[in-house]
MILO-816056 format. One record per residue (C-alpha): residue in three letters; x, y, z. Coordinates in nm, 2 decimals. Example, Ala and Ser with C-alpha at 12.3 -4.5 7.8 and 13.67 -1.06 7.14 Angstrom:
<sites>
SITE   baro       px       py       pz
SITE    ALA     1.23    -0.45     0.78
SITE    SER     1.37    -0.11     0.71
</sites>
This chain:
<sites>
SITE   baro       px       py       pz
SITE    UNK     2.16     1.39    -2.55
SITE    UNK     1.95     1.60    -2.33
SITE    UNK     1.58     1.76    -2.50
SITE    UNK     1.59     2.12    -2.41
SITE    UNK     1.34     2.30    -2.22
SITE    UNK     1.03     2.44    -2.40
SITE    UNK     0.75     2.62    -2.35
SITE    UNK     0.44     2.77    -2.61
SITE    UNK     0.06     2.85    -2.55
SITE    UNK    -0.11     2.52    -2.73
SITE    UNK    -0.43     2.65    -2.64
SITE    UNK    -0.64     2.97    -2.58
SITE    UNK    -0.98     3.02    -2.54
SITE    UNK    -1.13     3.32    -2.74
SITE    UNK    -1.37     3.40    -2.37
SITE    UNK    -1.17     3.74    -2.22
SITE    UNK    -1.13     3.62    -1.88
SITE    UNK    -0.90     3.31    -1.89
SITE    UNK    -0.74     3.10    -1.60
SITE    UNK    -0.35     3.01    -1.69
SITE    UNK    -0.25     2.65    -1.71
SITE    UNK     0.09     2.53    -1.70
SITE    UNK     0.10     2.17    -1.89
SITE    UNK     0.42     1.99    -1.79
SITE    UNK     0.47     1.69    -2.01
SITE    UNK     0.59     1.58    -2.36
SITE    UNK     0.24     1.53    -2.47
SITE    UNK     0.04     1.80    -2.60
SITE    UNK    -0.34     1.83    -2.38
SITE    UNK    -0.62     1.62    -2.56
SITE    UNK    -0.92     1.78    -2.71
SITE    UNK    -1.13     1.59    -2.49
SITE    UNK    -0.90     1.74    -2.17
SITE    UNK    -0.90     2.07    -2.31
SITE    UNK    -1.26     2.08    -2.33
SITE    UNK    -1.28     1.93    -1.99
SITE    UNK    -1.10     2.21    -1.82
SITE    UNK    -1.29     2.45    -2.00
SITE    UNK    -1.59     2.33    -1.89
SITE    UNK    -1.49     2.34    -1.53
SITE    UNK    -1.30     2.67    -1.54
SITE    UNK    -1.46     2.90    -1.82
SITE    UNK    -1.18     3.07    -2.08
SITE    UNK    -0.81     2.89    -2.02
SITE    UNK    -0.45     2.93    -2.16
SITE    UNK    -0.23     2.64    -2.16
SITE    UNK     0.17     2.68    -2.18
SITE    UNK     0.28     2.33    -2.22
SITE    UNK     0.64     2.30    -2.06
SITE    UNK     0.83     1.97    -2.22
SITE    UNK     1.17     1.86    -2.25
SITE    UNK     1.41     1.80    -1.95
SITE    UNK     1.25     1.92    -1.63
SITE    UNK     1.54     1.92    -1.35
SITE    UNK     1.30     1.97    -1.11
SITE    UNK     0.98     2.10    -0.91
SITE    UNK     1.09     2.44    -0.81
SITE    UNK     1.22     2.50    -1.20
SITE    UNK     0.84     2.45    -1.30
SITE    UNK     0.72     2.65    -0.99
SITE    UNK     0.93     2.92    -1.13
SITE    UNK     0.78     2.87    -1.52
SITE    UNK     0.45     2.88    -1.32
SITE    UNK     0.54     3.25    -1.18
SITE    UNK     0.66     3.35    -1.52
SITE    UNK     0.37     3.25    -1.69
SITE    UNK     0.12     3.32    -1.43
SITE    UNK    -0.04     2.99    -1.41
SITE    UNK    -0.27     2.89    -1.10
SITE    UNK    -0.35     2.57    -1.24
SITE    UNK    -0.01     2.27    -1.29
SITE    UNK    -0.08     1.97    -1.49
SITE    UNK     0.22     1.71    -1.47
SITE    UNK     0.32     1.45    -1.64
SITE    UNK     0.65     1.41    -1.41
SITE    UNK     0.85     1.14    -1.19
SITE    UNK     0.64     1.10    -0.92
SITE    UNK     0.89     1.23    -0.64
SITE    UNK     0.85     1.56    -0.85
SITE    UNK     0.45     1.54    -0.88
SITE    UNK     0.47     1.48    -0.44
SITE    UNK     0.73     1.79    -0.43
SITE    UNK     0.44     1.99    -0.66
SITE    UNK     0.19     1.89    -0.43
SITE    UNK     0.42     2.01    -0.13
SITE    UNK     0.47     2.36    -0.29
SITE    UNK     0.09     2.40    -0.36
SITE    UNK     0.02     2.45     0.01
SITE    UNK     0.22     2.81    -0.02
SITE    UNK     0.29     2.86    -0.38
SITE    UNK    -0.07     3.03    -0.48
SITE    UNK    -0.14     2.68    -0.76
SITE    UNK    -0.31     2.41    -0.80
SITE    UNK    -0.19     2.11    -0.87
SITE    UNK    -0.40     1.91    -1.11
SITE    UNK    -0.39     1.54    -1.26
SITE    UNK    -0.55     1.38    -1.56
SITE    UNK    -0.68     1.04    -1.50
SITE    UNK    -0.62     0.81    -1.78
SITE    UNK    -0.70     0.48    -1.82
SITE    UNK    -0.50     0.21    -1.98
SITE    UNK    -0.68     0.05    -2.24
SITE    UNK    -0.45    -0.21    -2.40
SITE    UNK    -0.10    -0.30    -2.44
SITE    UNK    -0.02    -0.39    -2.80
SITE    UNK     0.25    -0.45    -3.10
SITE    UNK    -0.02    -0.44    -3.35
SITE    UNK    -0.03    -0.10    -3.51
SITE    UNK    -0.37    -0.16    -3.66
SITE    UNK    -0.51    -0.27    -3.32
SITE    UNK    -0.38     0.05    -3.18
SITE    UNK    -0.55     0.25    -3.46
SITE    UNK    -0.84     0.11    -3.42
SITE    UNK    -0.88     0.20    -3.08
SITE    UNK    -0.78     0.61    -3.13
SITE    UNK    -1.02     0.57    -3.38
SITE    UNK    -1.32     0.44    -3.17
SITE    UNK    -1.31     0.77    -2.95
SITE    UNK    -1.10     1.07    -3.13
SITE    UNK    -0.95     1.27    -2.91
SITE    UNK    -0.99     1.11    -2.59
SITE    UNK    -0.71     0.84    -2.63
SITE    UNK    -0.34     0.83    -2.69
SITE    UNK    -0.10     0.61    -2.76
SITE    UNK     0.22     0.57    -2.58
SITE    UNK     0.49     0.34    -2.74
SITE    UNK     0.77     0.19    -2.47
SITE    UNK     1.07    -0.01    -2.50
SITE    UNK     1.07    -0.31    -2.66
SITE    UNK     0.80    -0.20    -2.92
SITE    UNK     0.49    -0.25    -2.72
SITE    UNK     0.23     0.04    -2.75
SITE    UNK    -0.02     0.13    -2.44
SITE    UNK    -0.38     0.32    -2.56
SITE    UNK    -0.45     0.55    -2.24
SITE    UNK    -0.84     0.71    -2.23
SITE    UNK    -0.90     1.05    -2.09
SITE    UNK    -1.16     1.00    -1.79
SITE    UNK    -1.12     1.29    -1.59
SITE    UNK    -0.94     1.56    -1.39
SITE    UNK    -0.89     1.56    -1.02
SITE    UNK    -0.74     1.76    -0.77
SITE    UNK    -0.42     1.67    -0.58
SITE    UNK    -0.35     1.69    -0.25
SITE    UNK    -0.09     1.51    -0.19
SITE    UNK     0.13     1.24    -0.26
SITE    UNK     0.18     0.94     0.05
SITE    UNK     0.38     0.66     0.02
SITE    UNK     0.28     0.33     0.27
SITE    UNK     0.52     0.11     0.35
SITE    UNK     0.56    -0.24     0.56
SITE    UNK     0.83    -0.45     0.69
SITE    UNK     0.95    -0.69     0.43
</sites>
């Protein structure tokens, strides 16, 4: 069963010049990223784009649509280096939260306990199997590209 595609403006900034963000993943932005990129660029909108992404030029396009300059993914990473391929002539930025991974746990009070320690700048994400990972918000970079390295086995 396939998630349909969706998109809605989960932020906007009440300043009147605003830069246009495109947030590609399942998880709504943070406070603490949200207030991040508006400290960097002034007045923002974010349309966050979830569900079933079939690929890089279908958010490109939602990009157009939207008028976004600014592409946060949360995507496989062969998408995120086709992104960062498409930057180079497509008028965006590609940009990438760095999050930290805290702890890997079953317990569900451990895992409140940590969101609670620093509201808003944590998340849980719950896998297979049961086991929960707590990611921190550290920062936003820019990127420029995506390069695999390999050796001879």
């Amino acid at each position: 069963m396939s998630v349909p595609v969706e998109l809605e403006v989960v932020h906007e900034s009440e300043k009147p010049e605003k830069t246009t963000i495109l947030w590609v993943s399942r998880h709504s932005p943070l406070p603490a990223q949200i207030a991040e990129l508006e400290k960097k660029l002034g007045g923002i909108v974010i349309y966050q784009l979830s569900g079933v992404i079939p690929n890089a030029e279908f958010v490109v396009e939602v990009a157009k649509k939207v008028g976004a300059k600014i592409i946060v993914p949360v995507l496989p990473l062969s998408m995120v280096a086709r992104l960062a391929e498409l930057s180079k002539s497509g008028g965006f930025t590609v940009v990438m939260a760095k999050m930290e991974a805290l702890a890997t746990t079953e317990d569900g009070n451990e895992v409140w306990r940590l969101l609670a320690e620093k509201p808003g700048w944590r998340v849980p994400v719950t896998y297979a199997g049961g086991a929960t990972k707590v990611y921190e918000f550290k920062s936003f970079e820019k990127l420029v590209r995506v390069e695999l390295v390999t050796e001879p086995l």
